[in-house]
C-alpha positions as CSV (number, residue, x, y, z in Angstrom):
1,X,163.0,57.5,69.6
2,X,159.3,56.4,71.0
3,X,158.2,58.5,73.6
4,X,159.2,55.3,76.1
5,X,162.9,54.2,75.3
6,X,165.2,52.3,77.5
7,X,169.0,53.2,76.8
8,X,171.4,51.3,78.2
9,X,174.8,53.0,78.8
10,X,177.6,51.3,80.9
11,X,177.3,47.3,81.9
12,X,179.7,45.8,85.3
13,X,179.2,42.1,85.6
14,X,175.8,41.6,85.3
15,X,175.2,45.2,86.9
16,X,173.4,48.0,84.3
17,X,173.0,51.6,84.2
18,X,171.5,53.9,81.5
19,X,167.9,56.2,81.0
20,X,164.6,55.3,80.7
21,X,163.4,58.3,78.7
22,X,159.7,59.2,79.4
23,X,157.7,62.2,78.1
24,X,157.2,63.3,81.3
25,X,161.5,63.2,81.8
26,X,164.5,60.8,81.9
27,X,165.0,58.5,84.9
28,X,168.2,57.6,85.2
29,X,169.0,54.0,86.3
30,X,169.3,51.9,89.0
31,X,166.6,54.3,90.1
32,X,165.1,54.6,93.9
33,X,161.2,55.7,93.6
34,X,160.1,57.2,96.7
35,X,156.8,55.5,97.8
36,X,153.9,58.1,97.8
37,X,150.7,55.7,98.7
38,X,147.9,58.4,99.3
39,X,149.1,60.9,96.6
40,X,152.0,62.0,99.2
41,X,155.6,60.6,100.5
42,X,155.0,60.7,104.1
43,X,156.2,63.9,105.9
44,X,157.9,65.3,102.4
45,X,156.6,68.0,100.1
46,X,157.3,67.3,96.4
47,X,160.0,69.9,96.6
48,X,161.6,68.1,99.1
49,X,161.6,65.1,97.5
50,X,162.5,66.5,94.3
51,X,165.4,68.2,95.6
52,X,166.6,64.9,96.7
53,X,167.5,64.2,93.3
54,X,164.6,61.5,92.5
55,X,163.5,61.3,88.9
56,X,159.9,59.0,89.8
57,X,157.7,59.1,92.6
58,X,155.4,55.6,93.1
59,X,151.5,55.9,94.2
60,X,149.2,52.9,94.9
61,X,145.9,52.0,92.9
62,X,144.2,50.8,96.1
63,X,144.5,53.0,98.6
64,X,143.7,56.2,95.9
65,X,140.9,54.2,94.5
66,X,139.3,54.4,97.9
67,X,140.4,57.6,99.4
68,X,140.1,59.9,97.7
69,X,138.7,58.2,94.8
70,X,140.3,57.7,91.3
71,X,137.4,59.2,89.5
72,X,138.0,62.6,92.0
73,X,141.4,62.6,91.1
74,X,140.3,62.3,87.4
75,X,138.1,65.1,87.4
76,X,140.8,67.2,89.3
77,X,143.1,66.7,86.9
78,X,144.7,63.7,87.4
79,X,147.3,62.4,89.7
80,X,150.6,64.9,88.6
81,X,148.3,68.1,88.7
82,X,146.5,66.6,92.1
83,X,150.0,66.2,94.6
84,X,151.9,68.7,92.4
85,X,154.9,66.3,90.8
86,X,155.6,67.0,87.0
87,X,158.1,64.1,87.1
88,X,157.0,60.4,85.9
89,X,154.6,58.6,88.5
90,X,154.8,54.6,88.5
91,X,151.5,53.6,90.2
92,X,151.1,49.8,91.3
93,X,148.3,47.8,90.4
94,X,146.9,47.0,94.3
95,X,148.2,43.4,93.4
96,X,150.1,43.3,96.6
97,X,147.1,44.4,98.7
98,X,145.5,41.3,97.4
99,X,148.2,39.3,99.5
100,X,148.6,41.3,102.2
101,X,144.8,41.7,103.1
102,X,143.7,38.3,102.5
103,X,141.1,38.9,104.9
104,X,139.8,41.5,103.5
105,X,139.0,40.4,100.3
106,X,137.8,37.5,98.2
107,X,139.8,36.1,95.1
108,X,138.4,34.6,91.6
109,X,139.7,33.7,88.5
110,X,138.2,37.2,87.1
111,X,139.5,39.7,89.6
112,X,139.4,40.5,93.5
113,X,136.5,42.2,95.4
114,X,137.9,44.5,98.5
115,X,135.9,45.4,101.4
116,X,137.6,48.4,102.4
117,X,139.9,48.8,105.6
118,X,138.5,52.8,106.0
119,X,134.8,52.2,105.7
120,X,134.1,48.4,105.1
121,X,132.3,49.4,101.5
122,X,133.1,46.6,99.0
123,X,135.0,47.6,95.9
124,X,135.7,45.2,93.0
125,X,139.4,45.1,91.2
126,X,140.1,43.6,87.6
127,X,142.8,43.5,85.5
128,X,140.9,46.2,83.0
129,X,139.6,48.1,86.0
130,X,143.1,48.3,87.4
131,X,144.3,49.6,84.3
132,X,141.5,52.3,83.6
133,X,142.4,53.3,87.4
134,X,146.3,53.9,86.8
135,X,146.6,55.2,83.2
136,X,142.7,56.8,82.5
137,X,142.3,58.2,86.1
138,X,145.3,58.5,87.6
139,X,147.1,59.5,84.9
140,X,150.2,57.2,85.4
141,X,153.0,57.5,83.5
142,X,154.0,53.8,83.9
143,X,150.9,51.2,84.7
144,X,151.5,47.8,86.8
145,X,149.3,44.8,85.4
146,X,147.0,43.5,88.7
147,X,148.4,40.3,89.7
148,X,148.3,38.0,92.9
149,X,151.5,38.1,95.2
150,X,152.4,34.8,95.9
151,X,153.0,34.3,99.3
152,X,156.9,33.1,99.5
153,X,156.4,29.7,101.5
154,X,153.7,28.8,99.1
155,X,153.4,25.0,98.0
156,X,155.3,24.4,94.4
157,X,151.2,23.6,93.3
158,X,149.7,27.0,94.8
159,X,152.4,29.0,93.7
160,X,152.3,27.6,89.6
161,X,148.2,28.1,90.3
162,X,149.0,31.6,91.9
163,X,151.6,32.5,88.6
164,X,149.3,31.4,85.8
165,X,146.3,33.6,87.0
166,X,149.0,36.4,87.1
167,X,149.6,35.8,83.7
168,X,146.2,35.3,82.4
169,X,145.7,38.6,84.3
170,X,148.3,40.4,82.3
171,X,147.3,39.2,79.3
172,X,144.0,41.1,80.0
173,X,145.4,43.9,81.3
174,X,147.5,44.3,78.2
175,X,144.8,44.2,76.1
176,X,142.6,46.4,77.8
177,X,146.0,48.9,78.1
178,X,146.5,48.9,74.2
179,X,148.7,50.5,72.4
180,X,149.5,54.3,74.2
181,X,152.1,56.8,73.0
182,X,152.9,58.8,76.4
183,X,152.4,55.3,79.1
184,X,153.8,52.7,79.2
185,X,152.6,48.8,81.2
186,X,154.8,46.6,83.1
187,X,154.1,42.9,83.6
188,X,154.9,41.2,86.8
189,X,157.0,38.1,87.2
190,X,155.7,35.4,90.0
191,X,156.5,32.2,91.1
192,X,158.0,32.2,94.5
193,X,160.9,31.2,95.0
194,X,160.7,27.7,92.2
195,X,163.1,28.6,89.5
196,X,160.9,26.6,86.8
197,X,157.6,28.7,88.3
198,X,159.7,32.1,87.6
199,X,160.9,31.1,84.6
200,X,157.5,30.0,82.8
201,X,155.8,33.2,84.3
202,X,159.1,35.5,82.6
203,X,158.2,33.0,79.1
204,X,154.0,33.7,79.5
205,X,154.6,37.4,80.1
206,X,157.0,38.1,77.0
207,X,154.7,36.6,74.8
208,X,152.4,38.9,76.0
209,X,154.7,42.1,75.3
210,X,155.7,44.7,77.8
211,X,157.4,47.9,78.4
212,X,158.9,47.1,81.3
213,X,159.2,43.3,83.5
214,X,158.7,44.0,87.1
215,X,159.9,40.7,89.7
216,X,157.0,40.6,92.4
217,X,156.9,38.4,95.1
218,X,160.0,39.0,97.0
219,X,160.9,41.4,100.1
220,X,157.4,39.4,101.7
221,X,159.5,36.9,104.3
222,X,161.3,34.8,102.4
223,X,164.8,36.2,103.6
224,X,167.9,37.7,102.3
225,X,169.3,34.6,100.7
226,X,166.5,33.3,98.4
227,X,165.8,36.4,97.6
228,X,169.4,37.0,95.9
229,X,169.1,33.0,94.3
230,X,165.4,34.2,92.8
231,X,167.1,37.3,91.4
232,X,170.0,34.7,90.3
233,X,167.5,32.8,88.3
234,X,164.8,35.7,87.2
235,X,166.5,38.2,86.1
236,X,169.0,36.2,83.1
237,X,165.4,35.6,82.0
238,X,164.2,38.9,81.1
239,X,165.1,40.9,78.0
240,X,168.2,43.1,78.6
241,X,166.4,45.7,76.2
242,X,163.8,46.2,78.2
243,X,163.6,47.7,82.3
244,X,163.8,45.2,84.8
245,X,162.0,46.8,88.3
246,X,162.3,44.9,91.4
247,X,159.2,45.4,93.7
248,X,159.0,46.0,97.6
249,X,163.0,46.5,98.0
250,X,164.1,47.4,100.5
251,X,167.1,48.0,102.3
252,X,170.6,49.2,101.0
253,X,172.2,45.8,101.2
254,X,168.9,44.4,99.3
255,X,169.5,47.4,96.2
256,X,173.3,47.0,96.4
257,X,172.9,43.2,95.7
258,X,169.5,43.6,93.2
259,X,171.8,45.8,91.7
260,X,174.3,43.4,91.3
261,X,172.1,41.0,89.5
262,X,170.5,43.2,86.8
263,X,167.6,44.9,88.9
264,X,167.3,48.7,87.3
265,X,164.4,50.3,89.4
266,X,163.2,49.8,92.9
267,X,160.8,51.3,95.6
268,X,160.1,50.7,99.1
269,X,158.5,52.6,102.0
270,X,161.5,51.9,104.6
271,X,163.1,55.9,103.6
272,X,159.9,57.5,105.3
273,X,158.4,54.8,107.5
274,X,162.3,54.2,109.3
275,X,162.5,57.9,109.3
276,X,158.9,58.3,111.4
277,X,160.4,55.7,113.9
278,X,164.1,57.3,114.6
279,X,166.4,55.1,112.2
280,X,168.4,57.3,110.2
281,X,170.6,55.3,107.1
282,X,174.2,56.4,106.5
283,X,177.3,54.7,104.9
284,X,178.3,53.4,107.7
285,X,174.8,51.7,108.4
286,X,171.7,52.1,110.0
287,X,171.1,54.2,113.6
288,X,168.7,54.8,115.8
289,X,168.9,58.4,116.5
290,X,166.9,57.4,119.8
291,X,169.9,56.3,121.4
292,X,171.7,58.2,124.4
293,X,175.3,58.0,122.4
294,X,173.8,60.8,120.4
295,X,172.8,62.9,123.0
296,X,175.3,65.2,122.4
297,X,176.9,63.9,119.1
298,X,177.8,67.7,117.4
299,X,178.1,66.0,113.5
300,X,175.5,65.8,110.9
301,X,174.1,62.2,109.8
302,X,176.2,62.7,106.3
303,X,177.3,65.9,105.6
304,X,178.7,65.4,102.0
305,X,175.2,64.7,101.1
306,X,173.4,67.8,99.7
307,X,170.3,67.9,101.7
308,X,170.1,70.2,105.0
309,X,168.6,67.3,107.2
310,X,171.9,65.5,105.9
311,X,173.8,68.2,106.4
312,X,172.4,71.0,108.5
313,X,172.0,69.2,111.8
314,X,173.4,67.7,114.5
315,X,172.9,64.1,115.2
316,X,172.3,66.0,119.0
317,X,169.4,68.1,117.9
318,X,168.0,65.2,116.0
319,X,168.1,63.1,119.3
320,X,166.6,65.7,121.0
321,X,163.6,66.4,118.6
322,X,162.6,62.5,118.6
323,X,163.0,62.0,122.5
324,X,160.6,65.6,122.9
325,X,158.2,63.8,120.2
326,X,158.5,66.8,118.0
327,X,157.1,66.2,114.7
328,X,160.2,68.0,113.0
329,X,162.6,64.7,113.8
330,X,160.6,62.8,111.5
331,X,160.1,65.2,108.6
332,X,164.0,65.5,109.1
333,X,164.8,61.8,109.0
334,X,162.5,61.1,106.3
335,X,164.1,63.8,104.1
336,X,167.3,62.4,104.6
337,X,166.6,58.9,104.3
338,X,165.2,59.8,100.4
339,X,167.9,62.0,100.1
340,X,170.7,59.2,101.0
341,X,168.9,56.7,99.2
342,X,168.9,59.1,95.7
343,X,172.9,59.3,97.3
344,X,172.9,55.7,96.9
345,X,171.8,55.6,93.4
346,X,173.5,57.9,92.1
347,X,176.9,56.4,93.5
348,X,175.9,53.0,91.9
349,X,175.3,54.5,88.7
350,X,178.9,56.4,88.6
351,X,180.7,53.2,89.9
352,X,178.8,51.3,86.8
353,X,179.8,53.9,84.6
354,X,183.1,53.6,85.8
355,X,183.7,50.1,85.7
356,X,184.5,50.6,89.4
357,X,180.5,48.6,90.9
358,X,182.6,45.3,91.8
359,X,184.9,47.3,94.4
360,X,182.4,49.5,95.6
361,X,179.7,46.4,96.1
362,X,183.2,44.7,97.8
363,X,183.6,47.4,100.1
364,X,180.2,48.1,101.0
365,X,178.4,44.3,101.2
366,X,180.2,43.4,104.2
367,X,179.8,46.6,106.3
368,X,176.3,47.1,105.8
369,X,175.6,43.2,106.5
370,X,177.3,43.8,109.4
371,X,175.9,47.2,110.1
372,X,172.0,45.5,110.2
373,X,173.0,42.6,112.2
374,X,173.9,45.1,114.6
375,X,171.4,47.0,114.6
376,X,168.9,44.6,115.0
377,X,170.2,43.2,117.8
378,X,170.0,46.6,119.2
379,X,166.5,47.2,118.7
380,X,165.6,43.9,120.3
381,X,167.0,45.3,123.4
C-alpha cells in the first residue's frame, strides 16, 4: 500500500464510505474537516477538536502566508508541530481568496498579486509558490492546486475562461508538486454551474493526474438546487478510485445530499462561526440558543453525543452565558457544533455501511429542510 491509498468499503446508491490512509493516520470517509484558517479552529484547542472524533483539520495558505508567515512556520517546525495536531492537515491553496477579495488583488494568466487585508503589503501567489507554501512550508499533508473560483452567475464565456486558467494552473502546480511519498495534491474542478464547463475541467485535470479531485465553485450563492444538479453532473465524472472533496460545504442538509451524490470529504467554517453567534445544530435542526424559549430549558443540546458541551449543559445555562456575553457560550457552542458535525459523519458512514443511507437521508432531508426554512425566518425577525 503507498503511503496515500483510498479504500473504498461499503457503496449505497451513489453514496461511498471507506479510509483514506495517510502517514500521518486513516481518515475515515464522508469526512467533516474542521476549518482552522490562522493555524487554530476558532475558540477550540486541538484536544478539543480531536476529542470530537475528527481525523483532519483544514488551514488556509493565505491568511498563514501573511500572518504569521509560512517561512516562520517553516523554521518552527512546520504547521503540525506549530498548532500542536499530529493528525493529517488539508491546507487550501488561497484560490478562493482570489474570488472573494477581488478588490484586493490583481489577476494574470501567471498567478495573483495580493495586497494584504492586515497591512496593505503586496504579496504575489503562483501555482509553484502556492505549492512550496502548503507542502515545503507548511508541511501539509494534502496540498490544493491554486485555482480561480468562478463566481456562480458567471457568463458560459467567463466561466470556460475562468476553468482553463484553473487547469493550466494545476498543471503547473503538479509539476512543481512532483512526485512525494508522505503528501499528496488535489486538483480542483471549475466551471460554474455549465455541465459541459465541469465536465472539460474533470477531463483537463485527470490528464494531469491527482491524488485526490476537489469540486470548487459551489456554496458561493448559487443556491441549494444547482448546487445538488452540479454535484449531479461532476461528480459521475471523477474517478471512483480516487477521493472526491467537496469545498466550502456547508450545512447538514448540504453534506447529507453531497453525500448522496458521491462527495467523500468536506469542510466549512459554519461549526465555529454559528457557534460564535448563538446557533447551536441538533437533529432536530438548527436553534438559536438566544431565544427566551430556552431561558429555562433544563436538557442538554444532544445528550447522546459524547462531548460535555453536548451533553453537560443545559440549553438554560447556555442561554444565559450568550445573553451575559460570556465568552464560555461560544467556546461551548463551537465545541459542540464540531462535535455534532463528526456525529453526523460518523452516522452517515454506519448507515452506508449498513446499506441503511437511503432511509436515513429519507428521514432526515425533509426535517432539516424544514428545520432551516424555519429558522431563517426566525432570524429575519
Amino acid at each position: 500500500m503507498t503511503a496515500f491509498a483510498f479504500r473504498l468499503d461499503a457503496v449505497d446508491g451513489a453514496a461511498r464510505t471507506g479510509v483514506l490512509h495517510t502517514p500521518r493516520g486513516e481518515i475515515r470517509t464522508p469526512a467533516f474537516m474542521p476549518v482552522g484558517t490562522a493555524a487554530t479552529v476558532k475558540a477550540l484547542t486541538v484536544d478539543q477538536v480531536r476529542a470530537t472524533g475528527a481525523d483532519i483539520i483544514l488551514g488556509n495558505t493565505y491568511h498563514l502566508m501573511l500572518r504569521p508567515g509560512a517561512e516562520r512556520v517553516a523554521r518552527l517546525h512546520g504547521l503540525h508541530t506549530f498548532m500542536g495536531w499530529r493528525g493529517p492537515i488539508l491546507t487550501d491553496s488561497g484560490g478562493f481568496q482570489v474570488w472573494s477579495l477581488a478588490k484586493l488583488r490583481k489577476l494574470d494568466a501567471d498567478g495573483v498579486t495580493f495586497q494584504s487585508h492586515i497591512d496593505g503589503a503586496r504579496h504575489r501567489l503562483t501555482p509553484e509558490r502556492a505549492i512550496e507554501i502548503q507542502a515545503d512550508l507548511l508541511g501539509a499533508d494534502i496540498s490544493m492546486q491554486l485555482d480561480e473560483c468562478t463566481a456562480h452567475d458567471a457568463s458560459h464565456a467567463a466561466a470556460a475562461a475562468s476553468m482553463r486558467l484553473s487547469a493550466a494552473w494545476g498543471a503547473r502546480g503538479k509539476a512543481a508538486f512532483g512526485s512525494r511519498a508522505s503528501q499528496a495534491l488535489f486538483g480542483i474542478v471549475q466551471g460554474a454551474t455549465f455541465p459541459d464547463l465541469r465536465r472539460e475541467s474533470a477531463e483537463r485535470l485527470q490528464e494531469i493526474g491527482f491524488d485526490g479531485y476537489a469540486i470548487g465553485g459551489l456554496a458561493v450563492g448559487e443556491g441549494f438546487d444547482a448546487m445538488c444538479a452540479t454535484l449531479d453532473c461532476t461528480t459521475p465524472l471523477l474517478p471512483p478510485a480516487r477521493p472526491r472533496y467537496l469545498m466550502g460545504v456547508g450545512k447538514p442538509l448540504d453534506i447529507l445530499e453531497a453525500v448522496a451524490r458521491g462527495v467523500d470529504m468536506f469542510d466549512c467554517v459554519l461549526p465555529t462561526r454559528a457557534g460564535r453567534h448563538g446557533q447551536a445544530w441538533t437533529w432536530d435542526g438548527p436553534l438559536n440558543i438566544k431565544n427566551a424559549r430556552f431561558a429555562e430549558d433544563e436538557t442538554p443540546l444532544e445528550p447522546a453525543i459524547a462531548c460535555p458541551a453536548s451533553a453537560d449543559y443545559s440549553k438554560a445555562y447556555l442561554h444565559h452565558l450568550f445573553k451575559a456575553e460570556e465568552i464560555l457560550g461560544q467556546v461551548l457552542l463551537s465545541w459542540h457544533n464540531i462535535a455534532f458535525y463528526q456525529a453526523l459523519m460518523a452516522r452517515l458512514r454506519s448507515a452506508i455501511a449498513a446499506g441503511e443511507f437511503q432511509s436515513l437521508r429519507a428521514a432526515l432531508s425533509p426535517l432539516w429542510a424544514d428545520q432551516q426554512a424555519r429558522a431563517q425566518v426566525e432570524e429575519a425577525k
